[in-house]
C-alpha positions as CSV (number, residue, x, y, z in Angstrom):
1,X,88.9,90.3,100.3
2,X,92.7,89.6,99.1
3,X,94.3,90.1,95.6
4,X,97.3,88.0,95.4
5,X,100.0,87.7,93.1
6,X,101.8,84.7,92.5
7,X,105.3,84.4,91.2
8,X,107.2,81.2,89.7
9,X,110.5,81.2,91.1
10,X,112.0,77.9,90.9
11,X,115.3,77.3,89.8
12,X,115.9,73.9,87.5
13,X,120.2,72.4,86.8
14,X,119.9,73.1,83.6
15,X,119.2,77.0,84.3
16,X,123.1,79.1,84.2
17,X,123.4,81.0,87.2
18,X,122.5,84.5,86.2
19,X,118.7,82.8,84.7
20,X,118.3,81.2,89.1
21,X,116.4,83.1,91.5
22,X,117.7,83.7,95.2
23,X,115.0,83.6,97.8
24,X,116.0,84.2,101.3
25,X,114.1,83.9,104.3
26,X,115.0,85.9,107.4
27,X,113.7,86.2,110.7
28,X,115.9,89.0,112.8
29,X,118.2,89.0,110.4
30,X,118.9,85.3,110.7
31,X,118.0,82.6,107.8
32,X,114.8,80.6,108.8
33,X,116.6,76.8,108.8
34,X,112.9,75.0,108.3
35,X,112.9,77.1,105.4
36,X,115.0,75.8,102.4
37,X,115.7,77.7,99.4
38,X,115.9,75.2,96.8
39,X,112.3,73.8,97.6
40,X,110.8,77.3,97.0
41,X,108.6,77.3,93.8
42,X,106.6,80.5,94.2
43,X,106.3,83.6,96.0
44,X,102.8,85.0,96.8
45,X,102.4,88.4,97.4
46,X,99.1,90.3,98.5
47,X,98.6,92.8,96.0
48,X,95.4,94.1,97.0
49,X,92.9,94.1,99.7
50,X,89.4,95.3,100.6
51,X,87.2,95.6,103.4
52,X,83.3,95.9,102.7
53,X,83.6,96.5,99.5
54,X,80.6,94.5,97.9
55,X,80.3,96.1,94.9
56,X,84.0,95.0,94.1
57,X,83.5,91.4,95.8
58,X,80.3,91.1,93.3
59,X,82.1,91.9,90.5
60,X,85.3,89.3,90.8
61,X,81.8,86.8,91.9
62,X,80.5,87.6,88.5
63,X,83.0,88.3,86.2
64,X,85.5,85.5,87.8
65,X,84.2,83.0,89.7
66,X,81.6,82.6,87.7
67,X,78.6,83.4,90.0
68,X,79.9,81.2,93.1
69,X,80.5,82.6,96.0
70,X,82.1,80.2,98.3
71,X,85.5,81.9,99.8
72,X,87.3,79.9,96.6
73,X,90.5,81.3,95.8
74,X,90.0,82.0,91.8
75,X,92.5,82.9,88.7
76,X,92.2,86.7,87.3
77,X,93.9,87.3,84.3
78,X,95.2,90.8,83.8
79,X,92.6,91.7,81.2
80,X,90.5,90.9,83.8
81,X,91.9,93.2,86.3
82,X,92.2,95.8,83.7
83,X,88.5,95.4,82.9
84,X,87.7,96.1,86.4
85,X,90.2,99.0,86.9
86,X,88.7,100.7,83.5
87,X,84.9,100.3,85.1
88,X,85.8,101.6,88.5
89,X,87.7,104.5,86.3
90,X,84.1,105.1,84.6
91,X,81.7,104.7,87.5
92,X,83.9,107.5,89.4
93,X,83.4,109.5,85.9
94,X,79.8,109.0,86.3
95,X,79.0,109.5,89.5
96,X,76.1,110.2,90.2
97,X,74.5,108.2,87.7
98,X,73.0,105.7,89.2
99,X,71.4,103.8,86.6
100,X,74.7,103.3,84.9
101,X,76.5,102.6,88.1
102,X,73.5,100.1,89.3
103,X,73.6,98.2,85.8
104,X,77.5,98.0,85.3
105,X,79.2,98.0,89.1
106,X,76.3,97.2,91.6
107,X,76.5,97.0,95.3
108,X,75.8,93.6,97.2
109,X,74.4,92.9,100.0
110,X,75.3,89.8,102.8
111,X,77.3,88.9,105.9
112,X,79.5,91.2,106.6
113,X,79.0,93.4,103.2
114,X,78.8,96.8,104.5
115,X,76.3,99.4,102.9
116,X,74.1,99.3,99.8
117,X,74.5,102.4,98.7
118,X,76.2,104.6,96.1
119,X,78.0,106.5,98.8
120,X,81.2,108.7,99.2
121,X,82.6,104.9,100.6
122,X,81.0,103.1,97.8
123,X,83.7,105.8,95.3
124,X,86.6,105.8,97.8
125,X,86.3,101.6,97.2
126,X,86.3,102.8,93.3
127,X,89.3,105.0,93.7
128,X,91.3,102.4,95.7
129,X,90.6,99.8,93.7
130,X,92.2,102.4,90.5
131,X,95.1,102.4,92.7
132,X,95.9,99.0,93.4
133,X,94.8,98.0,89.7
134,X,97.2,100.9,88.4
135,X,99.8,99.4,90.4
136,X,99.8,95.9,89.2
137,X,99.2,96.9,85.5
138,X,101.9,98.8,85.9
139,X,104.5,96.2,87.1
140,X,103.2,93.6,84.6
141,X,104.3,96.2,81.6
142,X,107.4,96.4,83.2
143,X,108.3,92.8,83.4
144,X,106.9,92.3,80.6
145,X,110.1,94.3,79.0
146,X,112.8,92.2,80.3
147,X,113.8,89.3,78.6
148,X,114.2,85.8,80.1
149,X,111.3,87.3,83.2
150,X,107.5,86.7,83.6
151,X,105.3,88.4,85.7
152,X,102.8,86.6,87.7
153,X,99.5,85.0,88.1
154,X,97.0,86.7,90.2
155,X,94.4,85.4,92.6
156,X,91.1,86.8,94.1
157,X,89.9,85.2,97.2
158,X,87.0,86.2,99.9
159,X,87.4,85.5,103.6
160,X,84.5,86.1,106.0
């Protein structure tokens, strides 16, 4: 399961030169000729990533995708992400409380899902996903504070 973030890059005439973006692309510290500069538009970076964490996978199914479940790559605003990070914050709170945790950040089961239950990995999926959430909220406030730059759009997508 992959978090991306996508970044708007492209550089337009009318732009003055200290507004453009430079992109390079090296491989052994020579530029990629098939790859060219001005025809890049966006940068995607992956931002997060899990492995059997169904709990997490439910809730982007649920609270993103709006119930389907299909490997789509789907659109997560930061209020979203900050949703999540603030519920994974409060289940790690709770623990132990399973009828909280059960109603509010439930495991999943499936292909490839891992464990259903509320386990020392089912926290350590809580606590990473904190960290990676922290992470991203935190670059988006910085961004946010320089003028003329806008952060970018984030992506959740399932591969089984």
């Amino acid at each position: 399961m992959y978090l991306s973030k996508r970044t708007y890059v492209k550089n337009w005439n009318f732009q003055k030169d200290e507004e453009k973006h430079k992109v390079t692309v090296k491989l052994n510290g020579k530029s990629r000729k098939d790859v060219k500069s001005k025809r890049i538009s966006h940068i995607v970076e992956e931002v997060g990533y899990w492995r059997k964490a169904n709990h997490i996978h439910s809730w982007f199914v649920e609270n993103v995708q709006k119930g389907i479940d299909k490997c789509q790559e789907s659109f997560v605003s930061l209020e979203r992400l900050t949703e999540l990070r603030d519920l994974c914050k409060e289940v790690v709170e709770r623990k132990g409380d399973d009828d909280f945790i059960s109603e509010n950040l439930p495991t999943g089961s499936g292909f490839f899902f891992g464990g259903t239950d509320y386990d020392e990995y089912y926290y350590e999926d809580c606590k990473e996903t904190i960290k990676i959430l922290d992470n991203i909220i935190k670059d988006e406030e910085v961004v946010s504070n320089i003028e003329g730059v806008y952060g970018g759009d984030y992506y959740y997508q399932a591969s089984w």
